[in-house]
Each structure stands twice: as C-alpha cells, then as structure tokens.
C-alpha positions in Angstrom: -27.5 5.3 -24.7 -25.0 6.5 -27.2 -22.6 4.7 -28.8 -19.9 6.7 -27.5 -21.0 5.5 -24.0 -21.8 2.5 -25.1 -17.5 2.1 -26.2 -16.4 3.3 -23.0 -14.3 1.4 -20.6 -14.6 0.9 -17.1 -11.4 0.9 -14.2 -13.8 0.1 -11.0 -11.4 0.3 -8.0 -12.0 -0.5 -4.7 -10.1 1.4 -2.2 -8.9 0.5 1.5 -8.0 -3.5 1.0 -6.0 -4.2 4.1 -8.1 -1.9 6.3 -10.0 -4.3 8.3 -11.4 -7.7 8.1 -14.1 -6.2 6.8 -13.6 -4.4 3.9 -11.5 -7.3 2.9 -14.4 -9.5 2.8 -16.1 -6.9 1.3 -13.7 -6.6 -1.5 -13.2 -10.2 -2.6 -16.9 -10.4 -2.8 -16.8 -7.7 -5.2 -14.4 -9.7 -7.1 -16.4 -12.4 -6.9 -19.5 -10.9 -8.3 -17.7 -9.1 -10.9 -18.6 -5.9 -9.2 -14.9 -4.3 -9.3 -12.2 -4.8 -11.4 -9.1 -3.5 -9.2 -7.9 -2.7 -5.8 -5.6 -1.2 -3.9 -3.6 -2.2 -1.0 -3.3 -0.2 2.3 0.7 -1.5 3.0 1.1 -0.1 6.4 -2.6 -1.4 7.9 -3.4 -4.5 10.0 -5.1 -6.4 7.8 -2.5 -5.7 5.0 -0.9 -9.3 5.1 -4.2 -11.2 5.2 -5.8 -8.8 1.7 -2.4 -10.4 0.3 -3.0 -13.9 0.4 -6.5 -13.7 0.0 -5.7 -12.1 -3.3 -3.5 -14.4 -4.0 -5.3 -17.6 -3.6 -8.1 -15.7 -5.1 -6.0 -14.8 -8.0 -6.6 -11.3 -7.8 -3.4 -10.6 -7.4 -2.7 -9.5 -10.5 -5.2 -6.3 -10.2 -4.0 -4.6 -7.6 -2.2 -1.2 -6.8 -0.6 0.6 -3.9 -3.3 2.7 -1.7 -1.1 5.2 -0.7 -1.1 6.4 2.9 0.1 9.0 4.9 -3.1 9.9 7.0 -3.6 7.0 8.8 -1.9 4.3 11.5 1.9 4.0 11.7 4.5 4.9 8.4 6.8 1.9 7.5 9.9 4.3 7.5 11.2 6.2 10.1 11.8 10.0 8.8 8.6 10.4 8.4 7.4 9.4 11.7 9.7 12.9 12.9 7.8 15.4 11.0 5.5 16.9 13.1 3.0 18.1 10.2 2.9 14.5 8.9 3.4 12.4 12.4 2.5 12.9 15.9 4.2 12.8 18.9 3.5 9.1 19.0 5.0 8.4 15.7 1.4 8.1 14.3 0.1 9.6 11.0 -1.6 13.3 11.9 -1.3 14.8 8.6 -1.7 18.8 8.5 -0.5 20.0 5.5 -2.8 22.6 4.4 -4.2 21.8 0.6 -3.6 24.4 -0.7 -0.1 23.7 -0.4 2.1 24.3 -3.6 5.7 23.2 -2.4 7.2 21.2 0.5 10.7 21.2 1.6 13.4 19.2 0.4 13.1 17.3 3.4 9.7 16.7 3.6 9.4 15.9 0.0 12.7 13.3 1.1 10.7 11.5 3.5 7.7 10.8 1.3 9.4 9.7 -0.9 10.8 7.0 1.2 7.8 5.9 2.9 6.1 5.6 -0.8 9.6 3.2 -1.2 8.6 1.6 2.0 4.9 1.1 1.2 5.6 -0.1 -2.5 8.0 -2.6 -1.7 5.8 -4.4 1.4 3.5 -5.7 -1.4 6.6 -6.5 -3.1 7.9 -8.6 0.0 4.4 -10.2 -0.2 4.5 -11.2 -3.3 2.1 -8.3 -5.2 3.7 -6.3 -7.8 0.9 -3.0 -7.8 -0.2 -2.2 -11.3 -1.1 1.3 -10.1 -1.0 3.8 -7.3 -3.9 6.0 -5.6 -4.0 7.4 -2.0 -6.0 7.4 0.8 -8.4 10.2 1.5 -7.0 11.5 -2.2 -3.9 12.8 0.0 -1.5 12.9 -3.6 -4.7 15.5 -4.9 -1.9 17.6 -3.1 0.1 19.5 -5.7 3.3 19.0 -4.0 2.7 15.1 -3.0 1.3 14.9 -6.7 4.7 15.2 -8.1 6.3 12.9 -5.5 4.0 10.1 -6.8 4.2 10.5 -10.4 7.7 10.7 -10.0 8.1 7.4 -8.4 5.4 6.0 -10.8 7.4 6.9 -13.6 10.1 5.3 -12.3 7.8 1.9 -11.8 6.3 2.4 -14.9 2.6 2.7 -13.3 -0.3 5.0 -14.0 -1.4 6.8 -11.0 -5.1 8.3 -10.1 -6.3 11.4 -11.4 -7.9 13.7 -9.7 -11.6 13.6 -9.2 -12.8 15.7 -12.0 -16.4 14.9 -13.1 -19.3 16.3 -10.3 -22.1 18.1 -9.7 -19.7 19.8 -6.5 -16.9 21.0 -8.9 -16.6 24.3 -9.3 -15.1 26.2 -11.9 -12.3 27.5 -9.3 -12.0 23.2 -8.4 -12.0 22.4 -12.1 -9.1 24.6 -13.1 -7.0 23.1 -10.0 -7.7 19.6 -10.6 -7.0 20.5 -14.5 -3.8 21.7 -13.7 -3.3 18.8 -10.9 -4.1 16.1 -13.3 -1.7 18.1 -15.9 0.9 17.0 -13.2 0.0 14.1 -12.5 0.4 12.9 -16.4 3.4 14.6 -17.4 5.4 12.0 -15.6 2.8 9.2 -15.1 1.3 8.4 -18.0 -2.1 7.0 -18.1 -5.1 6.5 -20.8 -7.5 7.2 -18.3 -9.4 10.5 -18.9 -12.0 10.7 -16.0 -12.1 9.8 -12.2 -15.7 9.9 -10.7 -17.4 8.1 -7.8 -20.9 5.8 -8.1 -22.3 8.9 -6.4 -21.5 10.8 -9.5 -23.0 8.2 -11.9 -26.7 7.8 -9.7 -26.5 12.2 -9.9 -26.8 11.0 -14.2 -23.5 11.5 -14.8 -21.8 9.8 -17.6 -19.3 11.0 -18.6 -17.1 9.3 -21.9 -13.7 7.0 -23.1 -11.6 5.2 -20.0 -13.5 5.8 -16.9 -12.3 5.2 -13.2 -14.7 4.5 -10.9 -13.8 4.7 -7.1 -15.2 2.6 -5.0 -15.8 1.9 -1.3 -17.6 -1.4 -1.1 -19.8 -2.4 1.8 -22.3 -5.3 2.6 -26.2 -3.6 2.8 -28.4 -5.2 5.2 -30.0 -7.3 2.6 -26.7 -8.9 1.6 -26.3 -7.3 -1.7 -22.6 -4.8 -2.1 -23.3 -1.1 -1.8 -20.8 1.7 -1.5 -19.7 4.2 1.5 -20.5 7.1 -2.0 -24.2 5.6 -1.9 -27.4 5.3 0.3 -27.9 2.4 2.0 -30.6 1.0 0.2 -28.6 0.8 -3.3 -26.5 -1.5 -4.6 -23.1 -0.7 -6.2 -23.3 -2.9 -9.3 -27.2 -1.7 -10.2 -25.7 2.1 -10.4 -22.6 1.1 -12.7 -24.9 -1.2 -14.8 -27.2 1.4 -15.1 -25.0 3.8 -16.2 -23.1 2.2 -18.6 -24.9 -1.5 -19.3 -22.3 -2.1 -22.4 -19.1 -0.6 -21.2 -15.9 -2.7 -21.3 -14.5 -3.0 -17.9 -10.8 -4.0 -17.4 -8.1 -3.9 -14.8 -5.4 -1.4 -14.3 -3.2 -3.7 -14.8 -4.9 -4.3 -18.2 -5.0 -0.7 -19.0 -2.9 0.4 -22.1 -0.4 3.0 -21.3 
C-alpha cells in the first residue's frame, strides 16, 4: 500500500435510515461495529421517527445528514404533491424527470425547494441538526435538482454528495457529466471530499486517493456478519473497506473540514 493511501480519509455513509425497521437495525449495528461513520435520514419515511431516537440514545446523532427524497412515499409539503412529473395522482412520489434534464421551471424548481425545507427541518423538529445532505437513488445527480441542493446547503452551511465518479462503468461521456455535475455541486457547497465510490468499486481494486466517500447500503448476511445491497451475499462490508484501505482515517461528515 502506498503512503498516499495509506493518509487517506474515509466518509463511510449508510443511506436509507428511517426506511424500515430493518435497515435501521442494520445501521446502528454498523455503528456499533465501527463499520460506518455517518448516515442519513429518510425524513418523509415510516420509520423516520424511530432512526431518530435510536440515534439519539445511541449518540449517533451527531453524524447524520438529510437523505433527500423525492422518489419515494408521500412529500412533507404540499406543492409538490401537484406536479404530475414528481407526484401521482394519489399525492405519492412518481418521479419522471428525464436525466438528462438541464433546467426545470421556476415552479418546479419552487416546490423542491420547499419540500427540501420540509424534509430538513423534520430532523430539526426531532431533534437532529444534519451535518450533510445526499439523496435517494442519487436523484440531486440531476443537473437542475443539483443546484437546488447546493443552494440550500450553502445556505445551511453543509457539504453535499458528489457525484459518483470513480468506476469501472464510467465512461468518458459519464465522467465529463459528473465532472461538470460535481463542478456544480461545489461552487455553492463546499466540500473537501474529492471522490464518491461504492464497496463495489473498492472489491473491483479500486482505490482511489485523499477524502474518500464511501456509500453504503448495509444489510445483515445470513451468517450474521453486515454486508452491503453493492456486494454479494457472501461478503462482508467491513472486510472490503479494511482491505482496501487498512490505515485510512475514517471520520464523520460532521467531522469533515470544510
């Protein structure tokens, strides 16, 4: 291992807390082990109220961000629930924005912006303060959602996701969106993060160098060790990040130097 590697740090977020019951078992056991080092909330899902006090009891609280969502269940605001490429008839996320999208109307943009508002401040009305903001199924990888998120960030003073941009699947065409995606992204939210991969990318051997996020998806494997929805079912999360980088300096986001 080099010595660059060996001086990298480590963000290793766990996506979907408030999901289900289940991932938020599986998450605090991640905590436990030392397996991640952040999460982020889903504010608009069932289980959304229970991944708050376990955090808090847990004292985890303190490493969490806002899992933004506009693909899934109900908004929190009501605009939103009226546009038809966002929303359903029933008032339920059905999100249909092409992405290759480049702008959105003033409208549209309106509305997200709101329910962002809506979703930030439930973890504020229970008692979590995010430290960061992602999305859910990488819905702000959308050029014109992008700049809705960094815009609020910058307001919050929080560093949002970058874009995916380390894989065996990127192709040039891919590299010189997320480029210009992650240009976006930083312009308004900054962040000392310089590469977003998944465990996936690390057991395909690569490694790539300085502040690293990892995203993450734990799970429970039959043998009761944590794997990850990126891996196979016979591999644990915490092997493939230990592997990969078995001297790295992991921290929170909330630790993360701006």
């Amino acid at each position: 291992m080099s010595n660059s590697a060996a001086q990298s740090t480590l963000i290793i977020n766990a996506d979907d807390f408030g999901l289900s019951e289940r991932d938020n078992q599986a998450i605090l056991a991640s905590f436990e082990q030392s397996v991640i080092t952040s999460a982020t909330l889903m504010a608009n899902m069932p289980f959304f109220a229970q991944a708050c006090q376990l955090a808090k009891t847990q004292k985890i609280d303190k490493q969490l961000g806002l899992h933004f969502n506009l693909t899934y269940g109900k908004p929190l605001s009501r605009d939103i629930s009226l546009i038809d490429c966002i929303c359903n008839s029933d008032g339920e996320f059905d999100f249909s924005i092409p992405r290759h999208s480049l702008f959105l109307s003033k409208h549209i943009t309106a509305a997200i912006y709101q329910e962002l508002e809506q979703q930030w401040q439930a973890c504020l009305d229970n008692g979590i303060t995010p430290t960061h903001i992602d999305s859910h199924q990488h819905v702000h990888n959308l050029m014109p959602v992008a700049r809705v998120v960094a815009a609020f960030a910058r307001k919050k003073a929080v560093p949002v996701r970058l874009a995916r941009n380390i894989g065996k699947n990127i192709s040039a065409l891919k590299s010189v969106f997320k480029f210009f995606l992650n240009w976006q992204i930083t312009r308004q939210a900054k962040t000392s993060v310089r590469y977003t991969c998944t465990p996936r990318d690390l057991l395909d051997g690569l490694k790539p160098v300085g502040v690293i996020e990892i995203i993450c998806h734990p799970k429970r494997l039959a043998d009761g060790r944590l794997g990850d929805d990126y891996l196979p079912d016979d591999i644990a999360l915490q092997d493939v990040i230990a592997a990969a980088y078995p001297a790295a300096a992991k921290i929170s986001y909330g630790e993360l130097s701006q």
